[in-house]
C-alpha positions in Angstrom: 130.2 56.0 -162.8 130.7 55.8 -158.7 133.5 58.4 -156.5 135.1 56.0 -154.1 136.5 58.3 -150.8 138.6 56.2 -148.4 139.5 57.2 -145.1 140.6 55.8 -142.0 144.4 55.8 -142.5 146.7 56.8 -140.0 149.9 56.9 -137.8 150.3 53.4 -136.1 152.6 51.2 -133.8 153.5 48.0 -134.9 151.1 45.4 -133.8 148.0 47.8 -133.6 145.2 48.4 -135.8 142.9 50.3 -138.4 139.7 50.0 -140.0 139.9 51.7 -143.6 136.4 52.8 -145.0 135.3 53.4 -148.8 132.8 55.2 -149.4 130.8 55.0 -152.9 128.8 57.3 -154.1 126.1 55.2 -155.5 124.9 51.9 -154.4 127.3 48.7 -154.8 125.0 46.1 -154.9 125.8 45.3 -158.6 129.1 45.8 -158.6 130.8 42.3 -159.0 134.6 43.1 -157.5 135.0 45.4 -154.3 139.0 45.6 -153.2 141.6 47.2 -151.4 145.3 47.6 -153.2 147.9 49.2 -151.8 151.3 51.1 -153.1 154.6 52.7 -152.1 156.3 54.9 -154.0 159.0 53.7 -156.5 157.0 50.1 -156.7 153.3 48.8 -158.2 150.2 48.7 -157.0 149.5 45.6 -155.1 146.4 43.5 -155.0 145.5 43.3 -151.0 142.3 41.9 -150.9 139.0 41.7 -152.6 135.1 40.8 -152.0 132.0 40.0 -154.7 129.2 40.8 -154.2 128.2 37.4 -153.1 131.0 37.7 -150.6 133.9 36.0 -151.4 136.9 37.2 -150.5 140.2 36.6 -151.5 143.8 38.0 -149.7 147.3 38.1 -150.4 149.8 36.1 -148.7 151.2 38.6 -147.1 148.6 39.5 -145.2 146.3 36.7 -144.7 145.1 36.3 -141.4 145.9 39.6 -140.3 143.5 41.8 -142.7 139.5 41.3 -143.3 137.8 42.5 -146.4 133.9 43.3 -145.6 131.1 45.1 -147.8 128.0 47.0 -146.5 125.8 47.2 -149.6 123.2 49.4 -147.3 125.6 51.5 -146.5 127.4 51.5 -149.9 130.9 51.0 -147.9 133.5 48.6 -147.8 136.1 47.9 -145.2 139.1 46.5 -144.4 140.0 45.9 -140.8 143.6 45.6 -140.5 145.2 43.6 -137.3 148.5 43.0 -136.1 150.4 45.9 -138.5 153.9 45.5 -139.2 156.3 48.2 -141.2 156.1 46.8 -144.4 152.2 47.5 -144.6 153.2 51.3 -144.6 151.8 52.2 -148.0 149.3 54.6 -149.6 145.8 52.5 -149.4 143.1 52.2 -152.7 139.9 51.2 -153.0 139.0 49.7 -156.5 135.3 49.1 -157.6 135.3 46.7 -160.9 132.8 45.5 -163.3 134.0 43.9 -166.0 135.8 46.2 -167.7 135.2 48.9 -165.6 137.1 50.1 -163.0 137.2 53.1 -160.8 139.7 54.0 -158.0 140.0 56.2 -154.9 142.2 58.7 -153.9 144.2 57.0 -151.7 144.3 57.1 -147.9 148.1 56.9 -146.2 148.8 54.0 -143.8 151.9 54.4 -141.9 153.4 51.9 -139.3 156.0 52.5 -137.2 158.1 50.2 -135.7 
């Protein structure tokens, strides 16, 4: 079992930044698939972006180049640094810890861009 907290959402301008956190409560070392997925109301939950715990990442299209994925295992964190916003990444932001089967979720942090 692992609590994921994210934080770091926010009120931004188009074309600025943000750093999300998620914080586990336990260590993430073993855990095979870190991400970040993202959703607006009255649509799914969207795959953003995603590291192992070797470090590969992996991003969607629509925001390749623009977001980076990270992991501090000593710090049981992961990040995702988010550059050059634009309206359409307004969304309610989740962290997602898998292995295998098992998968656990954050509360959600809200991201808001303004344009």
């Amino acid at each position: 079992q692992v609590q994921l907290v994210e934080s770091g959402g926010g009120l931004v301008q188009a074309g600025g930044s943000l750093r999300l956190s998620c914080a586990a409560s336990r260590s993430i070392f073993s855990i095979n698939n870190m991400g970040w997925y993202r959703q607006v109301p009255g649509k799914q939950r969207e795959f953003v972006a995603r590291i192992t715990n070797t470090g590969s990442t992996n991003y969607a299209d629509s925001v390749k180049g623009r977001f980076t994925i990270s992991r501090d295992n000593a710090k049981n964190t992961v990040y995702l640094q988010m550059n050059s916003l634009k309206s359409e990444d307004t969304a309610v932001y989740y962290c997602r810890a898998a292995n295998g089967v098992i998968i656990h979720w954050g509360q959600g942090t809200q991201v808001t861009v303004s344009s």
